[in-house]
C-alpha positions as CSV (number, residue, x, y, z in Angstrom):
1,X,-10.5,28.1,-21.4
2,X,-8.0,24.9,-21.3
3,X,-6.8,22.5,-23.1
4,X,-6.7,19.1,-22.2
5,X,-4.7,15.7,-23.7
6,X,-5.0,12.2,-22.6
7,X,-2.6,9.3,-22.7
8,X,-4.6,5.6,-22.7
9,X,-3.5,2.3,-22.0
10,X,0.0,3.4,-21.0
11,X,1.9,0.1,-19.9
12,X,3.3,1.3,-16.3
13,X,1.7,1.3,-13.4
14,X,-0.5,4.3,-12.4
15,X,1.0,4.3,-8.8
16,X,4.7,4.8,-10.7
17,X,3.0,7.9,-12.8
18,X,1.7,9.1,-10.1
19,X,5.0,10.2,-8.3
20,X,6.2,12.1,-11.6
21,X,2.8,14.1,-12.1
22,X,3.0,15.1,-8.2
23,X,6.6,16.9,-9.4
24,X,5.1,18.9,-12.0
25,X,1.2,19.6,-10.8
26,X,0.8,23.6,-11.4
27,X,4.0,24.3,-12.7
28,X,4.3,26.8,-15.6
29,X,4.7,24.1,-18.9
30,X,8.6,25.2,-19.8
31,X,9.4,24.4,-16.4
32,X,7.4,20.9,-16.4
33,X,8.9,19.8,-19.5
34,X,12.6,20.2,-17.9
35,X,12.0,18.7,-15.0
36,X,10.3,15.7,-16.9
37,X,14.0,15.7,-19.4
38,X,15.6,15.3,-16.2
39,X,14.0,13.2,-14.0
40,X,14.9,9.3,-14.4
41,X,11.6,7.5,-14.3
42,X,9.9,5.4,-16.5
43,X,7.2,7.3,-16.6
44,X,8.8,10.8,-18.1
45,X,9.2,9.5,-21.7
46,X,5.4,9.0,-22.0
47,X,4.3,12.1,-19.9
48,X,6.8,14.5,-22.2
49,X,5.0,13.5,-25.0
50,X,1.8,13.9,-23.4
51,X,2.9,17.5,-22.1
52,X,4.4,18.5,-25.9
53,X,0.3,16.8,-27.3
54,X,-1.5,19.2,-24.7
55,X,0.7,22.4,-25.7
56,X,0.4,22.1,-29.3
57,X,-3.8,21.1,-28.4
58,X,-3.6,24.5,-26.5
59,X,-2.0,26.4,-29.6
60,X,-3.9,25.2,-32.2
61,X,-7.4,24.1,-30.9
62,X,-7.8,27.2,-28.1
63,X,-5.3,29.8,-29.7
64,X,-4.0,29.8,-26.1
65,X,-0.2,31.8,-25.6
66,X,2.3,29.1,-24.9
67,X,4.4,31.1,-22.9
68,X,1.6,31.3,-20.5
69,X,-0.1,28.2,-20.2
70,X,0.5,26.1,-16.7
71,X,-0.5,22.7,-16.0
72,X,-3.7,23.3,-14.0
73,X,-4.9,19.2,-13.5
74,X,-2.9,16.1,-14.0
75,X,-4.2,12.6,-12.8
76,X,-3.9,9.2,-13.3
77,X,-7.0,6.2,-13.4
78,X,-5.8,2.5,-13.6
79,X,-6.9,1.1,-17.0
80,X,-7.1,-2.6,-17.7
81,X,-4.4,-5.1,-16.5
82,X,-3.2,-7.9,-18.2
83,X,-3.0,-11.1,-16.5
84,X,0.2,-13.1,-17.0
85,X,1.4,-16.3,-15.9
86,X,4.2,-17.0,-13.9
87,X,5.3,-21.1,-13.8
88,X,6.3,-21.9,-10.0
89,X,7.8,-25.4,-8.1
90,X,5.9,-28.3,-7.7
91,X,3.6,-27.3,-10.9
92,X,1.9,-24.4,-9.2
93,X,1.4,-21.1,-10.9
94,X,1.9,-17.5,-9.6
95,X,-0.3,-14.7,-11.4
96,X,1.8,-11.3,-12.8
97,X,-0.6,-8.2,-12.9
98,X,0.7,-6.2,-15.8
99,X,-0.8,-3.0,-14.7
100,X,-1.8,0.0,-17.1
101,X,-2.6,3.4,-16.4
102,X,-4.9,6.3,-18.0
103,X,-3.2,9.7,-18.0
104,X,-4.8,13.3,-18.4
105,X,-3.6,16.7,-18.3
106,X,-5.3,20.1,-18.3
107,X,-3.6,23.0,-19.5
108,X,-4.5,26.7,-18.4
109,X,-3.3,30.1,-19.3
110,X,-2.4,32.5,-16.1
111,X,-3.9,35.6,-16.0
């Protein structure tokens, strides 16, 4: 049994979101959600909700225990960047690669 939540079109870039989800890939989920209110990256606003979406998925989809559950898979795809513009001398033009990112997490209960 798992539960499973996904975060799509997330503006950061997936190589940013990856370093956070290394910190809290098969950690029990009380323990993930502190490190993520105490880590100062861009990327832990978006994954704490993600994390708090998944739990209450596991709760009230699965009638999983909370207390037990554990983040069994978390990964990241690149999703669709948005090209931008960026005006340079001598009327050139540099291009800006907005990068976006795809984010899922599976939930587990330990035995």
């Amino acid at each position: 049994m798992e539960a499973r939540a996904e975060l799509k079109y997330v503006r950061i870039s997936p190589r940013k979101v990856k370093i956070v989800l290394d910190l809290i890939r098969n950690q029990p989920c009380d323990y993930a959600m502190a490190v993520l209110q105490h880590t100062p990256k861009a990327a832990c606003e978006a994954l704490q909700k993600l994390l708090k979406s998944a739990m209450a998925n596991a709760e009230n989809n699965h009638n999983m225990d909370v207390n037990r559950l554990y983040i069994a898979e978390c990964y990241v795809g690149q999703g669709p960047i948005l090209k931008r513009i960026r005006p340079r001398a001598q009327g050139r033009a540099y291009r800006i690669d907005k990068k976006t990112s795809h984010v899922t997490l599976v939930l587990k209960e330990k035995e």
